[in-house]
NUVOLUM-255242 format. One record per residue: residue number from 0; residue in one letter; chain; y, z, x of N, C-alpha, C in turn. Coordinates in pm, 1 decimal. Example, Ala and Ser with C-alpha at 12.3 -4.5 7.8 and 13.67 -1.06 7.14 Angstrom:
BEGIN
- 0 a A -569.0 780.0 1319.0 -450.0 780.0 1230.0 -330.0 780.0 1320.0;
- 1 s A -225.0 708.0 1285.0 -106.0 714.0 1367.0 3.0 787.0 1290.0;
This chain:
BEGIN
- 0 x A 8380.5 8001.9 9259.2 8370.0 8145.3 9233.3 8489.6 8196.4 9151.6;
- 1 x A 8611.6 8162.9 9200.4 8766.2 8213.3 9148.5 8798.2 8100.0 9075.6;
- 2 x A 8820.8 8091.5 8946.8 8894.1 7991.2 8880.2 8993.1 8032.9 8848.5;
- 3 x A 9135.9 7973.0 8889.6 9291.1 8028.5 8795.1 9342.4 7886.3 8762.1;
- 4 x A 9377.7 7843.6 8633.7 9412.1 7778.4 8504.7 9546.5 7804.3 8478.5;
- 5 x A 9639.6 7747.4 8503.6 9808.9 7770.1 8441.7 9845.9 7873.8 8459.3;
- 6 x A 9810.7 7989.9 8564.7 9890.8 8116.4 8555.7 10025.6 8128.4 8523.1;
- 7 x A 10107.9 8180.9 8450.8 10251.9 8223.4 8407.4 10242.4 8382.4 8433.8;
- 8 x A 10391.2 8417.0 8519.0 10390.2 8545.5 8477.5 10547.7 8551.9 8517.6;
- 9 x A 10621.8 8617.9 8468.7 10767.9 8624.8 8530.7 10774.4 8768.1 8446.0;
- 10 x A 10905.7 8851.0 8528.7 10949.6 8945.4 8493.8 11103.1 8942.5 8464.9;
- 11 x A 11121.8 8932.4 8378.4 11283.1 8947.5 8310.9 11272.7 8818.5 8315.5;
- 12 x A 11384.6 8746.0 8345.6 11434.9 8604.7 8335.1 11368.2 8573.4 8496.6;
- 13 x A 11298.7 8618.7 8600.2 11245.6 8602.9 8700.2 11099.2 8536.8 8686.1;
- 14 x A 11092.4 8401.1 8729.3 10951.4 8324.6 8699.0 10912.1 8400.2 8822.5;
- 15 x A 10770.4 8452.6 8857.6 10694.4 8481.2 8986.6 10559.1 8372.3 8983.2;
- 16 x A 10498.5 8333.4 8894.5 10367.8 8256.2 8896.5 10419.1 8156.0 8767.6;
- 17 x A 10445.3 8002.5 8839.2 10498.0 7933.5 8779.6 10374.0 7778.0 8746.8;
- 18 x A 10239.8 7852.8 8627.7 10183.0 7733.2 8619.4 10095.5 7694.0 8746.6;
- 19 x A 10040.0 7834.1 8793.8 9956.5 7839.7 8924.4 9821.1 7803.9 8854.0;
- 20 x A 9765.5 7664.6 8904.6 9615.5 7644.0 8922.4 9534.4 7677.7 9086.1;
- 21 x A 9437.1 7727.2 9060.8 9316.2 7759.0 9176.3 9256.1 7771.3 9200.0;
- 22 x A 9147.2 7718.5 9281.7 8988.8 7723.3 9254.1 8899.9 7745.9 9395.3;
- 23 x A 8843.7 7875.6 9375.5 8823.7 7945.4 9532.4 8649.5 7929.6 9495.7;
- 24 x A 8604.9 7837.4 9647.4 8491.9 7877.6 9636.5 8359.6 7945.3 9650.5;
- 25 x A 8302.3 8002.3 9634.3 8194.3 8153.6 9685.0 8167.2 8121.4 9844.4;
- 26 x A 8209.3 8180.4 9956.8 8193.5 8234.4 10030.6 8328.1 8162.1 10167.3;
- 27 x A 8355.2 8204.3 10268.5 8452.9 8182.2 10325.5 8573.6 8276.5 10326.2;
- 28 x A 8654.9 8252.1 10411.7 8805.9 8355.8 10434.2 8903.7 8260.9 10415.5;
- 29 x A 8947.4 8289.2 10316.8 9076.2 8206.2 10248.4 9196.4 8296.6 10275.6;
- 30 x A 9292.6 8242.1 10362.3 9420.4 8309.4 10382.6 9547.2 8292.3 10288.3;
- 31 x A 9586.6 8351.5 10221.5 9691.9 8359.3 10111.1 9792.9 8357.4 10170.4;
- 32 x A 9908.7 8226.6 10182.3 10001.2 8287.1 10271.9 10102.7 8231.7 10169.7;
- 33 x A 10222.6 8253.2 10237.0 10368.9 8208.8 10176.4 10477.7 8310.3 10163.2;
- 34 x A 10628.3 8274.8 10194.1 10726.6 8341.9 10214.3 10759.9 8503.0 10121.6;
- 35 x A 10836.9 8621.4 10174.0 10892.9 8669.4 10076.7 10913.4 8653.2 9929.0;
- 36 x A 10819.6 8676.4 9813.1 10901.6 8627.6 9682.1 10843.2 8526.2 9609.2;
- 37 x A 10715.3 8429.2 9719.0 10609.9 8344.7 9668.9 10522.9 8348.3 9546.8;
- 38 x A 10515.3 8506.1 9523.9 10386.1 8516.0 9464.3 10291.6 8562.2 9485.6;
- 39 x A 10273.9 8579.3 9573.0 10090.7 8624.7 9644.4 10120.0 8752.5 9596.9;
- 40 x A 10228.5 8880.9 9659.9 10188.7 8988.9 9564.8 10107.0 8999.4 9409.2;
- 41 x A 10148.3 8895.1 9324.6 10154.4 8910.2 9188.0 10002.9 8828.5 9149.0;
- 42 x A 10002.4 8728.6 9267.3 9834.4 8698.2 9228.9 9733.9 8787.0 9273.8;
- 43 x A 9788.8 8855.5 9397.5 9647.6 8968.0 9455.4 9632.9 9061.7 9285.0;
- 44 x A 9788.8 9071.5 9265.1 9726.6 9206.0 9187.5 9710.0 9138.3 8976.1;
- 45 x A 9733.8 9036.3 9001.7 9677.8 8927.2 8861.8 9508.8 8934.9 8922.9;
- 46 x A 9489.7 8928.4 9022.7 9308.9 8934.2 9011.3 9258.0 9054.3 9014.4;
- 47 x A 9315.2 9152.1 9034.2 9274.8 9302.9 9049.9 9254.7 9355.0 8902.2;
- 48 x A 9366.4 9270.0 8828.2 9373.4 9359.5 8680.6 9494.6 9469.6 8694.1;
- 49 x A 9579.7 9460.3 8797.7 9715.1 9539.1 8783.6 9822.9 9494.1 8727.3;
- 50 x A 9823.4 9358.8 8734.7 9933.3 9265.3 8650.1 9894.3 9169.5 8538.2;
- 51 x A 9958.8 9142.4 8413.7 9891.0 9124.6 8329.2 9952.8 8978.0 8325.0;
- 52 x A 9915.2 8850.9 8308.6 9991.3 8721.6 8312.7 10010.7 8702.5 8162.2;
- 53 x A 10168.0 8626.4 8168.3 10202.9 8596.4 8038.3 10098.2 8505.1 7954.7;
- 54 x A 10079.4 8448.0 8059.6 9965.7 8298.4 7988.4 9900.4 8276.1 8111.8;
- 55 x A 9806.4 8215.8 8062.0 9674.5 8093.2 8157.0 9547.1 8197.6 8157.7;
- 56 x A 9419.2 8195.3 8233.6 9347.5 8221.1 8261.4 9292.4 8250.6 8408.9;
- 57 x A 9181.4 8357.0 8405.1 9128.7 8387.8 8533.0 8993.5 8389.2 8529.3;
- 58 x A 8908.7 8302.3 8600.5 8731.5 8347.4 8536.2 8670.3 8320.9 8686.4;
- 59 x A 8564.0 8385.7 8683.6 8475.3 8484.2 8847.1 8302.4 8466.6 8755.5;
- 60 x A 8264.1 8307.9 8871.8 8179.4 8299.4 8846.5 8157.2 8247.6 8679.1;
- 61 x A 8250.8 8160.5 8605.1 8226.9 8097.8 8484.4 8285.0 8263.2 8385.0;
- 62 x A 8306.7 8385.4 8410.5 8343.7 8407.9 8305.5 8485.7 8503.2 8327.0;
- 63 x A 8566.3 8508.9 8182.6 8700.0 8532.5 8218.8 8711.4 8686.1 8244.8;
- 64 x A 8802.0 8731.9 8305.1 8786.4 8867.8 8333.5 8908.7 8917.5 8296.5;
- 65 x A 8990.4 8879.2 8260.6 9180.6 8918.0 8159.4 9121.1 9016.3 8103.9;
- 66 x A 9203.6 9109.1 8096.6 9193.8 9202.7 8021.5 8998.5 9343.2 8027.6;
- 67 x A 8947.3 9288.7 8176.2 8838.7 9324.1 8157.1 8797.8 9413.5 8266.0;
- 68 x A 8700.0 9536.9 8302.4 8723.9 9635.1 8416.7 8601.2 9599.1 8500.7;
- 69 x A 8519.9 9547.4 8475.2 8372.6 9575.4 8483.2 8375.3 9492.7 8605.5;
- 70 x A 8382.1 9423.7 8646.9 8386.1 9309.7 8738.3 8472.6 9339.2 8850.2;
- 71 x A 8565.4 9460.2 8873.0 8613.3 9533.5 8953.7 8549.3 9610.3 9037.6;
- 72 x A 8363.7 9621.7 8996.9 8265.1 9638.6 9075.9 8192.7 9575.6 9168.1;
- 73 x A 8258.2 9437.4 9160.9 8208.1 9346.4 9226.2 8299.6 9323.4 9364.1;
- 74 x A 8383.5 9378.5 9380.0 8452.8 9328.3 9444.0 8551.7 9445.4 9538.4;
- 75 x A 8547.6 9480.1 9693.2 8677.1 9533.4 9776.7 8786.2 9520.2 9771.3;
- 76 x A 8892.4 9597.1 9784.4 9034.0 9616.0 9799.2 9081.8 9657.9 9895.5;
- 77 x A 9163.3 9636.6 10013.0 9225.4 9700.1 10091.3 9379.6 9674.5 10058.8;
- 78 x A 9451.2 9781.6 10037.2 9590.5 9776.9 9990.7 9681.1 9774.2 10127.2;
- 79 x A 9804.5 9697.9 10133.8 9842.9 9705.8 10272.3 9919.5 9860.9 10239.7;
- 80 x A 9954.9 9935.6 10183.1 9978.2 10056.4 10227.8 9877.8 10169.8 10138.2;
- 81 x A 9844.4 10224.1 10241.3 9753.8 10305.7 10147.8 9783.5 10480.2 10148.8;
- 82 x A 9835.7 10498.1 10003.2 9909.6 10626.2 10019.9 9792.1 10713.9 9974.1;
- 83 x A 9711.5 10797.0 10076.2 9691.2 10886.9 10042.3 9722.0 10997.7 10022.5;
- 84 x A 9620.5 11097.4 9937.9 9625.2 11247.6 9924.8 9685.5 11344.4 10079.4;
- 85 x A 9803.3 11402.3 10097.7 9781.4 11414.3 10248.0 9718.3 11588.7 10283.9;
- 86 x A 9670.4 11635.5 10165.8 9569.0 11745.2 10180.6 9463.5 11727.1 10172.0;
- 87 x A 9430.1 11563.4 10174.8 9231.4 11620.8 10200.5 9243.6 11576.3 10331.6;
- 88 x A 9088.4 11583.5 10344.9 9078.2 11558.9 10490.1 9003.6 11389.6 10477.4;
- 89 x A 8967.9 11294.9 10554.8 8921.2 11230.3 10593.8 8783.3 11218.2 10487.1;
- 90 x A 8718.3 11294.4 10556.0 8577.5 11299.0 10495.3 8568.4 11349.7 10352.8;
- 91 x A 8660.5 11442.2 10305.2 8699.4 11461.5 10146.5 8734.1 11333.3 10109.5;
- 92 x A 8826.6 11277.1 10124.9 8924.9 11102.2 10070.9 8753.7 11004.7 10073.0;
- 93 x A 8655.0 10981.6 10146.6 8534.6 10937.7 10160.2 8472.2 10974.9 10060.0;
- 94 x A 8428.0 11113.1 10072.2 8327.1 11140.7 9965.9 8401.9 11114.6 9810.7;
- 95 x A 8498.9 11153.5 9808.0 8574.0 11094.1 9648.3 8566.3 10982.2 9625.0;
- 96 x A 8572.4 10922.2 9704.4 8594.2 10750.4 9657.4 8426.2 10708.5 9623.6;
- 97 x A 8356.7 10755.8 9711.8 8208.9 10713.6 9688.3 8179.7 10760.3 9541.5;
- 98 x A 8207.4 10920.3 9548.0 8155.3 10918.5 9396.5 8264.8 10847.6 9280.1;
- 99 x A 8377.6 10762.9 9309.3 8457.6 10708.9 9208.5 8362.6 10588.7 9204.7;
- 100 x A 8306.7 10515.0 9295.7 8201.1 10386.7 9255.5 8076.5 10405.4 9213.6;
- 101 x A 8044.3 10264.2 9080.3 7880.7 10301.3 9081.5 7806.3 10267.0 9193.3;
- 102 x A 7817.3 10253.4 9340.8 7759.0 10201.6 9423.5 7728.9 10260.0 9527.3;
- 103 x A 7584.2 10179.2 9631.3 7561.2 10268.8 9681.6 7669.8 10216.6 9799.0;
- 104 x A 7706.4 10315.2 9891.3 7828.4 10290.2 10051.3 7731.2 10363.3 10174.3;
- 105 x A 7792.9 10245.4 10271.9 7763.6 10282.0 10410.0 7839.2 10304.0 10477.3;
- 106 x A 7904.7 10414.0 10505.8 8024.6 10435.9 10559.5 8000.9 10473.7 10735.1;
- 107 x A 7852.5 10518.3 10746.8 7884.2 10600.0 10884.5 7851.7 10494.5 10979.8;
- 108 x A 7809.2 10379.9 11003.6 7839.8 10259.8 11110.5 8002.3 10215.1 11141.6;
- 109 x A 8062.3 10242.7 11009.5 8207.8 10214.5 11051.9 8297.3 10318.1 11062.3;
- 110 x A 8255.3 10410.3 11007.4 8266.9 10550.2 11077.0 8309.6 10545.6 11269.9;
- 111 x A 8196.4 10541.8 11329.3 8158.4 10483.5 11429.9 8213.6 10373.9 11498.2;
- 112 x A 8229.4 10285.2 11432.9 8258.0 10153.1 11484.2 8446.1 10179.1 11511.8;
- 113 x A 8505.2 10257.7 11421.3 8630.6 10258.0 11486.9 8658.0 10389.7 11523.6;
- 114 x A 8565.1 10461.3 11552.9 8597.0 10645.4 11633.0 8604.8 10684.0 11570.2;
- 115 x A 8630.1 10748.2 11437.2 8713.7 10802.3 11378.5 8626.7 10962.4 11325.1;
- 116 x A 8514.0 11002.7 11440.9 8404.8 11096.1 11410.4 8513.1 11191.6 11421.4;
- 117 x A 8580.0 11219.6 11532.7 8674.3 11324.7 11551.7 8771.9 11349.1 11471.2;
- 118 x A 8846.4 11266.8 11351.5 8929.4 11269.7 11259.6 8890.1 11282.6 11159.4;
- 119 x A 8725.5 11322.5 11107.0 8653.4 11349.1 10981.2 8696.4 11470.5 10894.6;
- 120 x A 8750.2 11595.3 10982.3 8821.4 11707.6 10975.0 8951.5 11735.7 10904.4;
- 121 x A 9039.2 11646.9 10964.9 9175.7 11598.7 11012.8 9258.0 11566.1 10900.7;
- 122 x A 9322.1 11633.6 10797.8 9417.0 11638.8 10720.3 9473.2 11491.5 10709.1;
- 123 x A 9490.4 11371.2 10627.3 9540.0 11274.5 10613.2 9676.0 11270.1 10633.3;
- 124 x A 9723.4 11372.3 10600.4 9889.8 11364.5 10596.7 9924.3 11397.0 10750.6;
- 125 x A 9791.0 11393.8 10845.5 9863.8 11455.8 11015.3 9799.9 11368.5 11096.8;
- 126 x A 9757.0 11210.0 11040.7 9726.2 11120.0 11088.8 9839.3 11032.4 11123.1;
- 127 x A 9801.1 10940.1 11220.1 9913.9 10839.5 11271.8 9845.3 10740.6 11158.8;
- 128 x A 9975.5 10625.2 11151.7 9949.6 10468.0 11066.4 9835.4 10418.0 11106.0;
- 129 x A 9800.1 10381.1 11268.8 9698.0 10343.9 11235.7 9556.7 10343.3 11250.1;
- 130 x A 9570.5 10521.4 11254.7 9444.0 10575.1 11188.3 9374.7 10589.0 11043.5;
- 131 x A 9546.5 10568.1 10974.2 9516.5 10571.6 10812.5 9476.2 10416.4 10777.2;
- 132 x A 9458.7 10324.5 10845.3 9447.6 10213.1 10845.8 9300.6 10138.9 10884.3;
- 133 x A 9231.5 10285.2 10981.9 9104.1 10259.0 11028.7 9059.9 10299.4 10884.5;
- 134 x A 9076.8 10419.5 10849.4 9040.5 10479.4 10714.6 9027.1 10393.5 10565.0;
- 135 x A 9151.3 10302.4 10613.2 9146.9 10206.4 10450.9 9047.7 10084.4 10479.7;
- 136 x A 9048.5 10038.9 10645.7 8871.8 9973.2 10638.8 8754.2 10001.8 10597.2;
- 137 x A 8747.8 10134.8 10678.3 8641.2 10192.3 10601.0 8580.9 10199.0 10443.0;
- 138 x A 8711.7 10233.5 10370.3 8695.8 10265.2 10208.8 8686.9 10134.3 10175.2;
- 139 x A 8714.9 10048.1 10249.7 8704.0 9901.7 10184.8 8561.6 9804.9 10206.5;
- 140 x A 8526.6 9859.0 10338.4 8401.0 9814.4 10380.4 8285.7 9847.8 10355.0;
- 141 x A 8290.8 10001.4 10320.6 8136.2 10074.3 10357.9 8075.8 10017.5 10153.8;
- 142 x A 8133.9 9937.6 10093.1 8065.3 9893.6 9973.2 8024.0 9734.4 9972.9;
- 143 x A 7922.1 9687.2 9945.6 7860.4 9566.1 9938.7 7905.4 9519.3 9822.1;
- 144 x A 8054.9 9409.4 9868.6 8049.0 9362.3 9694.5 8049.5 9190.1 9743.9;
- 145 x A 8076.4 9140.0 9667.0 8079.8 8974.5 9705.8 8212.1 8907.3 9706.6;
- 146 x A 8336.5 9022.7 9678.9 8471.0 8958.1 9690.0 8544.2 9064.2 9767.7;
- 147 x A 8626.8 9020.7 9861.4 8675.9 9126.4 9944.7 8825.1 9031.3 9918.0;
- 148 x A 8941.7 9145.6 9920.0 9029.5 9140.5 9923.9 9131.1 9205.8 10047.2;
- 149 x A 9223.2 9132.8 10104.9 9301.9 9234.7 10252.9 9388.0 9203.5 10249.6;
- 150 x A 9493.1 9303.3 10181.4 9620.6 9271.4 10190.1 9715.8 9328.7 10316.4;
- 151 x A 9727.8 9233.1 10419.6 9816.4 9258.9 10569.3 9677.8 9355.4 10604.0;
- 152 x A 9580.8 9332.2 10664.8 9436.8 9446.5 10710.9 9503.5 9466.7 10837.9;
- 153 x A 9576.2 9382.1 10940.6 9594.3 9409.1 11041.4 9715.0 9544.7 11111.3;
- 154 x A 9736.8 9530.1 11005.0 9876.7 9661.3 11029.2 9864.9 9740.2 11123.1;
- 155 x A 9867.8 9814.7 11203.2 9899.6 9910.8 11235.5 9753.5 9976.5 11383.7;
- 156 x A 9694.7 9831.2 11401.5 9549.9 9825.4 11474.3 9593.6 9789.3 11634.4;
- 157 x A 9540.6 9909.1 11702.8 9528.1 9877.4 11825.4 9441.7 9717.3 11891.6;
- 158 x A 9433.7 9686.8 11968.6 9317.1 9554.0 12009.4 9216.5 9602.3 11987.9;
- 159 x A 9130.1 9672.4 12030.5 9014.3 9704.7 12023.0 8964.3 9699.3 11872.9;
- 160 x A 9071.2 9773.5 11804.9 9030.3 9797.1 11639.6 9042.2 9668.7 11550.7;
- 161 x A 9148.3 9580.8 11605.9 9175.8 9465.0 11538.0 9010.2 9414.3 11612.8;
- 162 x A 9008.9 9339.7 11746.9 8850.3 9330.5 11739.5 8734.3 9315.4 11631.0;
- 163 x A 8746.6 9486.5 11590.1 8609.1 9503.9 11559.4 8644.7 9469.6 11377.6;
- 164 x A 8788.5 9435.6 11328.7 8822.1 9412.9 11177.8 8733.8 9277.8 11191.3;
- 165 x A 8802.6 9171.4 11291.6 8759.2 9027.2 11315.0 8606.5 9031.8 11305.0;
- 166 x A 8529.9 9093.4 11343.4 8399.1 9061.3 11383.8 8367.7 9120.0 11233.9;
- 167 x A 8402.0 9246.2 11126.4 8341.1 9319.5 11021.4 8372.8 9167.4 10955.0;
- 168 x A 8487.8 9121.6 10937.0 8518.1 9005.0 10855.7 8423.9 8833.8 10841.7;
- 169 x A 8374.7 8829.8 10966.3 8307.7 8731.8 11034.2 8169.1 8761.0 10957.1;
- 170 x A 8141.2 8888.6 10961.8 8001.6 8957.6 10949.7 7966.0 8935.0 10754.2;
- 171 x A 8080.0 8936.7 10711.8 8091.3 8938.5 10590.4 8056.1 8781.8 10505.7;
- 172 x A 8126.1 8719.9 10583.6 8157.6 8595.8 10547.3 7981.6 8521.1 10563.4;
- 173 x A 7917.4 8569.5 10683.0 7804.5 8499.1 10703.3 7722.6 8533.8 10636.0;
- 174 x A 7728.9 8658.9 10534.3 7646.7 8704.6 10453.6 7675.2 8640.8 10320.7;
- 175 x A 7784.7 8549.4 10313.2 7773.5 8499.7 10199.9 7935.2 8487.0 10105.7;
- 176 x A 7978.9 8612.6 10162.5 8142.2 8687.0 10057.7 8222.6 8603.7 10112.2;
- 177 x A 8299.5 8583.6 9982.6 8453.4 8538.5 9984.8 8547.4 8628.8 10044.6;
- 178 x A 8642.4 8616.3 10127.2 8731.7 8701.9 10154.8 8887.2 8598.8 10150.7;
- 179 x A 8968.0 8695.3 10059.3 9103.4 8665.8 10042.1 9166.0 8745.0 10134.9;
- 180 x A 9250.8 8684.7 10205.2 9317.1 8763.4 10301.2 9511.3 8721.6 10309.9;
- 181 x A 9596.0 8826.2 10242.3 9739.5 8828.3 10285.1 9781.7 8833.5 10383.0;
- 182 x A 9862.5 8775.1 10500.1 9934.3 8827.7 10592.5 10033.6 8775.1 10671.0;
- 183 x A 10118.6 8812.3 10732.8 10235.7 8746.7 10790.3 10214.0 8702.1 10954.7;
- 184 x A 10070.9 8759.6 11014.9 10033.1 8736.4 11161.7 9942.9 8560.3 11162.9;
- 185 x A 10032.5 8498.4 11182.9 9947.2 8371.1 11195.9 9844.2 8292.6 11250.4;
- 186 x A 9862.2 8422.1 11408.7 9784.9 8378.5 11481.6 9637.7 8443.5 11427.6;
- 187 x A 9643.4 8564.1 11366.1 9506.3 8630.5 11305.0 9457.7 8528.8 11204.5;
- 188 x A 9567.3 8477.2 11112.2 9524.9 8348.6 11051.6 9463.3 8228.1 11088.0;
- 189 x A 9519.7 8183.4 11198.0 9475.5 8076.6 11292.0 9327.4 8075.9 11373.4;
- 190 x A 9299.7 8166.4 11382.7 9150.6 8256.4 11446.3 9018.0 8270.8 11358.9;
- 191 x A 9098.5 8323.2 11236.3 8930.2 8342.9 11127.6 8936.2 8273.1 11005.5;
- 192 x A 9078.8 8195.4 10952.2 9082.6 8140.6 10815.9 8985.8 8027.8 10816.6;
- 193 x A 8928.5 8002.5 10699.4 8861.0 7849.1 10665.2 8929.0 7779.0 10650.6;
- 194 x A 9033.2 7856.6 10527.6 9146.9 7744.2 10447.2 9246.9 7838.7 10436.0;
- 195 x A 9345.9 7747.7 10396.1 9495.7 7836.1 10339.0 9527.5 7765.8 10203.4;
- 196 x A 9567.7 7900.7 10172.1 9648.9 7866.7 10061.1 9766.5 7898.9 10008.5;
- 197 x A 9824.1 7815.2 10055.9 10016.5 7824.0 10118.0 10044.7 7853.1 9903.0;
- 198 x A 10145.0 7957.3 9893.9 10250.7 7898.8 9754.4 10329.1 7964.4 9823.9;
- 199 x A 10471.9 7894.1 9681.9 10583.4 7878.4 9730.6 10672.2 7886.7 9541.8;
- 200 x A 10757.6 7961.3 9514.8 10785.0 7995.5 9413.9 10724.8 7938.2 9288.3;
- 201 x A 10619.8 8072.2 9323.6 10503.2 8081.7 9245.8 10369.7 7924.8 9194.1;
- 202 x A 10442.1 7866.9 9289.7 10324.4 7705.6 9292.0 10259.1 7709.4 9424.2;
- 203 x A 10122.9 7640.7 9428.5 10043.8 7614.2 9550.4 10089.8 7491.6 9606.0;
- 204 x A 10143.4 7475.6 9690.0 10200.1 7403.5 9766.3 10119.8 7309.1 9865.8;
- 205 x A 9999.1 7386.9 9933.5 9899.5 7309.2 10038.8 9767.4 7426.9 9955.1;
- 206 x A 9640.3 7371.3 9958.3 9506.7 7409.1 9995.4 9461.6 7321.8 10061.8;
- 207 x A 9401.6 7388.0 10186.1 9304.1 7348.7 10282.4 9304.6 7345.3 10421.8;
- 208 x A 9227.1 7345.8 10479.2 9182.1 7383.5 10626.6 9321.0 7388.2 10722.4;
- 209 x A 9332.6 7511.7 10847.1 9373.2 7483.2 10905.1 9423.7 7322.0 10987.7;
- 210 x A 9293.6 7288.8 11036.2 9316.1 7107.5 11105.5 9374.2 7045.2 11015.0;
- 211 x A 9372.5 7034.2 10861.1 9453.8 6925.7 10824.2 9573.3 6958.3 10742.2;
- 212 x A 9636.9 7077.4 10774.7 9789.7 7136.6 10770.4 9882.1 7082.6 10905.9;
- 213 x A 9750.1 7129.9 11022.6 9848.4 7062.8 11132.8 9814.5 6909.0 11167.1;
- 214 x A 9767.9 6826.3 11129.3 9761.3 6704.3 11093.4 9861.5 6645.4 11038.3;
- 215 x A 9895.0 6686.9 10955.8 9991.5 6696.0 10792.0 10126.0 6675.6 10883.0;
- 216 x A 10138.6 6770.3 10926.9 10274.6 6837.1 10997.6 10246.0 6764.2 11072.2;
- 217 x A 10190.9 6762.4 11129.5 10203.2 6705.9 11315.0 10259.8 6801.0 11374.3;
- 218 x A 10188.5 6901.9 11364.2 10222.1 7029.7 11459.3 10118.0 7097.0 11465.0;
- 219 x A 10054.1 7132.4 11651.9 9940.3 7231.4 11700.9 9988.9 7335.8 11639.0;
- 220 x A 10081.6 7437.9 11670.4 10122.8 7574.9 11646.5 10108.3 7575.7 11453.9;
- 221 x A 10040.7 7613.4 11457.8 10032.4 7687.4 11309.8 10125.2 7753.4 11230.5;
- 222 x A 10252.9 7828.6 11297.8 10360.6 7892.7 11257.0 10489.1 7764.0 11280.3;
- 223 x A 10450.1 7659.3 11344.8 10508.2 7567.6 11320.2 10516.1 7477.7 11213.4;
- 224 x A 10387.0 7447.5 11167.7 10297.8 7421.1 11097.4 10351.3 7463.1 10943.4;
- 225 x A 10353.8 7553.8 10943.2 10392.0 7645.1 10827.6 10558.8 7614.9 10823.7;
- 226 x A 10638.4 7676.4 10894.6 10753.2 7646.5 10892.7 10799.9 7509.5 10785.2;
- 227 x A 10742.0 7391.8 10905.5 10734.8 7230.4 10842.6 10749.9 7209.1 10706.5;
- 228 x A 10635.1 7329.2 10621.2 10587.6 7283.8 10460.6 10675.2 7350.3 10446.2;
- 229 x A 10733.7 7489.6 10451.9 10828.8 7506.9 10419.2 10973.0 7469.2 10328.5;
- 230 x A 10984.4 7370.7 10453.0 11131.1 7315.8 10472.8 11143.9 7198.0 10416.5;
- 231 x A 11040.8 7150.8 10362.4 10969.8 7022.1 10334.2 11051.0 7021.6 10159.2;
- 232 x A 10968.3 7143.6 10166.9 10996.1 7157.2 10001.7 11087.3 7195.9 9978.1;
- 233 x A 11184.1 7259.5 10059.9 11360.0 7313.4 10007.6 11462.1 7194.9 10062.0;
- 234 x A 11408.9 7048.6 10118.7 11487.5 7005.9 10181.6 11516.2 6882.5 10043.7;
């Protein structure tokens, strides 16, 4: 589905994507992980179309999308901070975004699914974190695309709400979608990833399955696990 070809991108004399190849395939939850400074910022937003790479290629489904908007329809965003407007309300920030897509959205099951009927009213700027967080599921969910993106989704989620992210994510995946997922909670990693895909100044370091990272390592704990490759490569 995701093809990336020699990515380059550095800023000033700073390499960030150093000659990154990658090849993601249509459907599954691929966890993006790796330290402070890795990269993953600069590839989430090299596939978004926010960062522009010095060199290499990016192509979705056989064709390249550099430099291209259209194909930004295909696909969810959840930003790990999401600064909204803090004078609309809830249900204003909703209805805008719907009419910003050509698509059709289902918003009121997840509406529902994380409470948030009583905060439809409710001024954004007089919400707690992580109500603004139920809110950026929502805007991310209630559209049917075939690539979902989550950068840190878990932030700021009570159990119950983390719950019902796990099960929307699960729900997604069986329908078919790829989901890229950022985050620093391992154990959320350890629970729903297919595969990982560890980099490490700006190179991919490991792809593939949980079981044969900790194989690799010879370590159950997953944050152990991780650690290991780590240290592997700075030692």
């Amino acid at each position: 589905m995701i093809e990336i070809k020699d990515l380059h991108k550095s800023f000033g004399k700073l390499t960030v994507l150093d000659g990154l190849d990658l090849s993601i395939k249509k459907g599954g939850i691929f966890a993006v992980l790796g330290p402070n400074g890795s990269g993953k910022t600069t590839l989430i937003k090299t596939l978004l179309g926010m960062v522009i790479p010095n060199s290499g290629s990016i192509a979705l489904h056989g064709q390249d999308i550099l430099g291209k908007h259209q194909y930004r329809n295909h696909l969810n965003y959840l930003p790990q901070i999401a600064n909204f407007p803090p004078n609309l309300t809830v249900s204003e920030l909703i209805k805008m975004v719907k009419n910003l897509r050509p698509k059709a959205a289902n918003e009121k099951g997840l509406i529902s699914l994380f409470g948030l009927e009583d905060f439809l009213s409710k001024k954004l700027g007089n919400l707690s974190g992580g109500t603004k967080q139920k809110v950026n599921i929502v805007l991310t969910f209630m559209f049917d695309s075939e690539l979902i993106i989550l950068d840190e989704p878990t932030t700021g989620l009570d159990p119950i709400s983390l719950i019902h992210l796990k099960q929307l994510i699960q729900q997604e995946k069986a329908q078919g979608k790829t989901i890229l997922i950022t985050t620093h909670i391992m154990s959320f990693v350890d629970e729903i990833a297919d595969e990982i895909v560890f980099l490490l100044d700006g190179k991919i370091y490991f792809k593939g399955s949980i079981e044969v990272l900790k194989k690799e390592t010879g370590h159950k704990d997953l944050e152990a696990a991780i650690a290991q490759l780590i240290s592997k490569q700075y030692a």
